[in-house]
C-alpha positions as CSV (number, residue, x, y, z in Angstrom):
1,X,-36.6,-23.9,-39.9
2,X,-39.2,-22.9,-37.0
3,X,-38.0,-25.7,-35.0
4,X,-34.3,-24.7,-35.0
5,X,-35.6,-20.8,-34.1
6,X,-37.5,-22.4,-31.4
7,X,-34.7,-24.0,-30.0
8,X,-32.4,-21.2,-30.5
9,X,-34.6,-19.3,-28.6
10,X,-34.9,-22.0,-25.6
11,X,-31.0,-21.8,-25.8
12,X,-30.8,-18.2,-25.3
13,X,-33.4,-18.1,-22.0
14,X,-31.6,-20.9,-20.6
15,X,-28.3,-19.2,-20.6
16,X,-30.4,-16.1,-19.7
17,X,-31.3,-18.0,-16.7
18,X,-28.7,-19.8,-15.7
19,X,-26.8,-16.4,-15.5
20,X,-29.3,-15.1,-13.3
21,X,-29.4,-18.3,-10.9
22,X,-25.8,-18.0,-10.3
23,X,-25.9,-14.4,-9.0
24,X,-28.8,-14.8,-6.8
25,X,-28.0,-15.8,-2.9
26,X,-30.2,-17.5,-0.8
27,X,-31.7,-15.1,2.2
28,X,-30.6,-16.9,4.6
29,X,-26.9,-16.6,3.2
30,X,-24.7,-13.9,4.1
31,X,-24.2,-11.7,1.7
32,X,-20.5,-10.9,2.2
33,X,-17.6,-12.5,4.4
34,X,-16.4,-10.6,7.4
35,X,-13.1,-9.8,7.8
36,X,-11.6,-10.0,11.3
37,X,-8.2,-7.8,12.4
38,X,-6.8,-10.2,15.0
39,X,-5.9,-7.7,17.7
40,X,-2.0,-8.1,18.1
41,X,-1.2,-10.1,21.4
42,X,1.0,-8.9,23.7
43,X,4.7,-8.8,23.8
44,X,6.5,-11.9,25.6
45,X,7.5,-10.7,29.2
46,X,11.3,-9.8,28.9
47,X,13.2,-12.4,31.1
48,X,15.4,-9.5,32.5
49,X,12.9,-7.6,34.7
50,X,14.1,-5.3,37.3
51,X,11.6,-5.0,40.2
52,X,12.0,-2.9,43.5
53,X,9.5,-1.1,45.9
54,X,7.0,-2.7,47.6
55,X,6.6,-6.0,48.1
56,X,2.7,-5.6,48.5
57,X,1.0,-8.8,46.9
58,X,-1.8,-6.7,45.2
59,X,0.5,-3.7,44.1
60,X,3.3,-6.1,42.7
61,X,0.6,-8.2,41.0
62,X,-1.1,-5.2,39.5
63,X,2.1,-4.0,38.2
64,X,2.6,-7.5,36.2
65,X,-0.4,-7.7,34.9
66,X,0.4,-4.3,33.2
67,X,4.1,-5.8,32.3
68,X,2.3,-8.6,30.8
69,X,0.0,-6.6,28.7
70,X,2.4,-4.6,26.6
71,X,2.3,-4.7,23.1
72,X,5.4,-3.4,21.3
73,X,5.3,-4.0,17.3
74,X,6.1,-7.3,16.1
75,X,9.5,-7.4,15.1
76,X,10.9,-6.2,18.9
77,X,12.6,-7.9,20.8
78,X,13.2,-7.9,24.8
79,X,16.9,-6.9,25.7
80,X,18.5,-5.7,29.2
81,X,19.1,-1.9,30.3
82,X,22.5,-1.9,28.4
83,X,20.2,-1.3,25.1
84,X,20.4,2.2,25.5
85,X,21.6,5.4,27.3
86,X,18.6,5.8,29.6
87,X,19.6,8.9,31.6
88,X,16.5,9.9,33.3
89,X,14.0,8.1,35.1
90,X,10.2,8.6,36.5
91,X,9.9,9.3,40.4
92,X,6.7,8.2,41.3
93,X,5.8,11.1,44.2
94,X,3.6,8.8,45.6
95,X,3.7,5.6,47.2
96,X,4.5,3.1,48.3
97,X,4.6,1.4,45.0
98,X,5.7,-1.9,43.3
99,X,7.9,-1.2,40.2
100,X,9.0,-2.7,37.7
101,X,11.4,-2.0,35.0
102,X,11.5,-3.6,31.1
103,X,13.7,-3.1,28.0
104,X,13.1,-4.0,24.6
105,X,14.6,-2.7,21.2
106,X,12.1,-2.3,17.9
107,X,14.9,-3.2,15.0
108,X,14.4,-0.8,11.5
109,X,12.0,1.6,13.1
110,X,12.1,5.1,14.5
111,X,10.7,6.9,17.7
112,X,7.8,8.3,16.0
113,X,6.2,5.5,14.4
114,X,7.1,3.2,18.1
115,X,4.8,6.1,19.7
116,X,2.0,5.7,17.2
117,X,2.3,1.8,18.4
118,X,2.1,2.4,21.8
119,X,-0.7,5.2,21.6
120,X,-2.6,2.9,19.4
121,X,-2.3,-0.6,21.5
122,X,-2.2,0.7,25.5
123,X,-1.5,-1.8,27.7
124,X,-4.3,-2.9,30.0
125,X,-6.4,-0.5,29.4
126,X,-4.7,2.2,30.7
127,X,-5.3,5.7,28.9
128,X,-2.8,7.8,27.7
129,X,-1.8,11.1,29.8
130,X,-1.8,13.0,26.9
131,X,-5.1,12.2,25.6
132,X,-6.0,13.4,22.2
133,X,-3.4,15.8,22.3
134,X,-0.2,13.4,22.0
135,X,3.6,15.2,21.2
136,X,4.6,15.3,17.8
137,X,7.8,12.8,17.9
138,X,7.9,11.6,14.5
139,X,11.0,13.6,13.9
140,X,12.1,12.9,17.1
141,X,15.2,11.1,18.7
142,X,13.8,10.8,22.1
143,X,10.2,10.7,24.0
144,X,8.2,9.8,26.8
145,X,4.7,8.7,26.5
146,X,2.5,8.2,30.1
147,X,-0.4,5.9,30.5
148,X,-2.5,5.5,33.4
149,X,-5.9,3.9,34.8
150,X,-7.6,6.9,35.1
151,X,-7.1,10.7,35.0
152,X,-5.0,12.3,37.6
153,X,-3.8,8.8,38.7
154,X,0.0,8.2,39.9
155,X,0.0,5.2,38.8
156,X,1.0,3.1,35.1
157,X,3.3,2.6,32.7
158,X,6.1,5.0,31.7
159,X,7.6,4.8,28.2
160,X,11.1,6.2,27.4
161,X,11.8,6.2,23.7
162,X,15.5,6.4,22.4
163,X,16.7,6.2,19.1
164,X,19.8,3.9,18.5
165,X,22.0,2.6,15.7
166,X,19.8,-0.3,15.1
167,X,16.1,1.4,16.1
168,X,14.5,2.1,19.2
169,X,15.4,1.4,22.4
170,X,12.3,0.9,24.5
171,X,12.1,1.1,28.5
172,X,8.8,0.8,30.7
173,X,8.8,2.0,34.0
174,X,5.7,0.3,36.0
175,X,3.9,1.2,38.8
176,X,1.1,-0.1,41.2
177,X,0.5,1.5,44.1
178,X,-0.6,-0.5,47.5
179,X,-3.9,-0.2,48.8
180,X,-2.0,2.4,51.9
181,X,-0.5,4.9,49.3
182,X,-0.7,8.5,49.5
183,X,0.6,11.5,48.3
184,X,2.6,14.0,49.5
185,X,0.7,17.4,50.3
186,X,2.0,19.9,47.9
187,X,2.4,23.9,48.8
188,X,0.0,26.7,47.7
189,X,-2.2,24.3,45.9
190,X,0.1,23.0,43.2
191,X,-0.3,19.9,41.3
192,X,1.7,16.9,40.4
193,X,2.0,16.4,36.4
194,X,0.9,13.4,34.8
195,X,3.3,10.4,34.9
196,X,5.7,10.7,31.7
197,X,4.7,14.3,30.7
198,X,8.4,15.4,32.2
C-alpha cells in the first residue's frame, strides 16, 4: 500500500514538473515573435506619362523619382487622362519646372478613404500642405491634396481626386523645379498658397 502512495505521489510531481518545464523559456530566447507591417511598395509607374517643362536633367529626374514613389492602394490601376473629367489644373507660379502628369483609377473605393491613403503613404517624403489639419473629404466627390519637400516650397506632387462610376479617378501633377527657378514678386506683400490648397 505505501509503495503504490509513493509512486502516486512521484507521479503527481513529475506531471507537476513537466508542466512547469514546458512554460519556462530559456533567457536567451525571445519571449514573443515580432510582427513586421511590410510597408506597401509603390505603385508601378503608369506607362502613359505626360511630361512638359523643362528639360533640366536634375529637375526632370527629381520629378521621377517622386512619380516613382507613389503609392496608391493596392487594387488601382494606372489608366490615361480619359479616366476622368479633370477640369482644372495646378499652375506652378514658379519656374522653370519639369512636370509631369499621371492617372490611375482605385476600383470600389471613394474619394475619402483614397485621401486617407495618400495622407498616410506620401510619396518621397514629401509632407502634406495641409499638415495636421487635412479637409474633411470623406463625403466628398472631389479633392485636392498638396504635398511638398518642405514648407512654403513650390514644388511636389498635386493630387486631384474625382469620383467616377467605377471609383476614383486619380491624377498627379509633378513638379521639380531647376536649380535657376524663381518666383515671381508678388504686390503689397502677398503670398502664394500652398500647391493643391486651390
Amino acid at each position: 500500500m505505501q509503495y503504490r502512495l509513493v509512486a502516486a505521489a512521484l507521479s503527481v510531481v513529475a506531471i507537476a514538473l513537466t508542466g512547469c518545464a514546458t512554460n519556462q523559456v530559456p533567457a536567451s530566447a525571445p519571449t514573443t515573435a515580432e510582427t513586421t507591417t511590410a510597408s506597401p511598395t509603390p505603385t508601378s509607374t503608369p506607362s502613359d506619362v505626360i511630361a512638359s517643362g523643362s528639360d533640366d536633367g536634375e529637375a526632370r529626374a527629381q520629378a521621377q523619382a517622386w512619380l516613382d514613389d507613389i503609392t496608391l492602394p493596392p487594387a488601382a490601376a494606372s489608366t490615361t487622362s480619359s479616366v476622368a473629367a479633370f477640369n482644372t489644373y495646378y499652375g506652378w507660379p514658379c519656374g522653370p519646372v519639369a512636370e509631369l502628369e499621371a492617372f490611375w483609377l482605385v476600383p470600389d473605393s471613394t474619394v475619402g478613404d483614397t485621401a486617407g491613403w495618400l495622407d498616410e503613404h506620401p510619396a518621397g517624403d514629401l509632407i502634406s500642405v495641409w499638415g495636421d489639419h487635412g479637409p474633411d473629404l470623406s463625403d466628398a466627390t472631389g479633392g485636392a491634396l498638396g504635398f511638398v519637400p518642405e514648407e512654403g516650397a513650390q514644388e511636389g506632387i498635386v493630387f486631384t481626386l474625382l469620383e467616377t462610376t467605377d471609383g476614383v479617378a486619380v491624377r498627379a501633377e509633378i513638379a521639380a523645379q531647376t536649380a535657376d527657378a524663381s518666383c515671381p514678386e508678388l504686390p503689397d506683400g502677398a503670398q502664394y498658397g500652398a500647391p493643391g490648397m486651390g
